[in-house]
N, C-alpha and C positions, 0 to 999 in steps of 0.2 A: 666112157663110163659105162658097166657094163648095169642093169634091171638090179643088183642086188643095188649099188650104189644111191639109183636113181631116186630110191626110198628115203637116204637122207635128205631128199632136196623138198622143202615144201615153200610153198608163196604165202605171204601175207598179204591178203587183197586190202586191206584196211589203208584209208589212206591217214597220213602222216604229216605231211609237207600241203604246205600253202597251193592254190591254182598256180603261183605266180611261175614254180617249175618249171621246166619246161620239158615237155613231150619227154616222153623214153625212147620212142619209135619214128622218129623223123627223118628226113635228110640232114639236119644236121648232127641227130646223135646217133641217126639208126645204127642196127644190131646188123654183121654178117654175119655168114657163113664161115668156118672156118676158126684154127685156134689164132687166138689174135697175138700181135707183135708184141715182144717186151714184158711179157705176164712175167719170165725170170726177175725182171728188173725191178719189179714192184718190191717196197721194203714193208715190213709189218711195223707200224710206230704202235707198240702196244702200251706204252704209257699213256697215247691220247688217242687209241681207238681208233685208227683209220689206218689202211693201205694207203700206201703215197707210191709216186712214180714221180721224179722226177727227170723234166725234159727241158735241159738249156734254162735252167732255175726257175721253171714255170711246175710248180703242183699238181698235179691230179690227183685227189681221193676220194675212197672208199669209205666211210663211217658206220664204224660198227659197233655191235654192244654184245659181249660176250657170258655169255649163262650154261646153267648147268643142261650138257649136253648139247646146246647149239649157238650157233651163231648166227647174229641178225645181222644182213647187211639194212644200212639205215638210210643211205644220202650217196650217191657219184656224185662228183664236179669236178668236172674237166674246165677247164680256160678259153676260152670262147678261140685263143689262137693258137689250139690242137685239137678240137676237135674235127672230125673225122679221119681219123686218124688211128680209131681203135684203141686208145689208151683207155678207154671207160672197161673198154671190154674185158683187157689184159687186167685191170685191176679186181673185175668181176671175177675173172678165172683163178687170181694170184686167190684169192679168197674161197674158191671152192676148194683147191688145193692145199691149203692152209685147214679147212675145216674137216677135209678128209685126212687128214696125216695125223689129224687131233682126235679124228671120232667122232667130230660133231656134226649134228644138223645144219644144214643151212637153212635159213630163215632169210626170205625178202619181202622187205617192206618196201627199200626203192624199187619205184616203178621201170627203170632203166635194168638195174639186175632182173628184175622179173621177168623183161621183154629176152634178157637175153640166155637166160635159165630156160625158157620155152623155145628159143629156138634151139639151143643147145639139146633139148630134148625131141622136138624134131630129126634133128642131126643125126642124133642116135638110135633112134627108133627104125631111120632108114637102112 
């Protein structure tokens, strides 16, 4: 993603979701380095607002809410038996790529996209 790009990306610090979440930045959910696996394979369910991936009929989404000019990513959840595994990630990515081919902002509010919109901006800044 080249500085002009990096413009549409902004964070929403505000939190949204309960304590009971958990972490965005952990061993079990953390963020790498690198474009993550399967972000092709993610589908846009836009009648109910969420990227979805689906693995061996286990879910992973994205929940989002769609406005004029940007897109709010709202919620990951991955399945407790895929995570680490970078499906959070591909679906983060499936969604910036989606909001760039549209013109929109991206907007996060989950803390999970957050953590990985900043590395991801690290990455590029290198």
């Amino acid at each position: 993603m080249n500085e002009h790009d990096e413009s549409k990306l902004d964070e929403a610090l505000e939190e949204s979701f309960p304590a009971s979440d958990p972490p965005a930045n952990t061993v079990e959910t953390g963020v790498r380095a690198g474009v993550p696996p399967a972000h092709e394979l993610v589908v846009d369910d836009a009648e109910r607002h969420r990227f979805v991936l689906d693995i061996d009929g286990q879910l992973a989404v994205l929940e989002y809410e769609r406005a004029a000019g940007s897109l709010k990513l709202i919620h990951t959840e991955v399945p407790e038996a895929l995570r680490g595994r970078r499906y959070g990630e591909a679906l983060v990515e499936a969604a910036i790529l989606a909001a760039r081919a549209q013109g929109l902002r991206v907007v996060a509010v989950c803390k999970f996209a957050q953590a990985y919109l900043r590395k991801r901006r690290l990455r590029a800044a290198r």
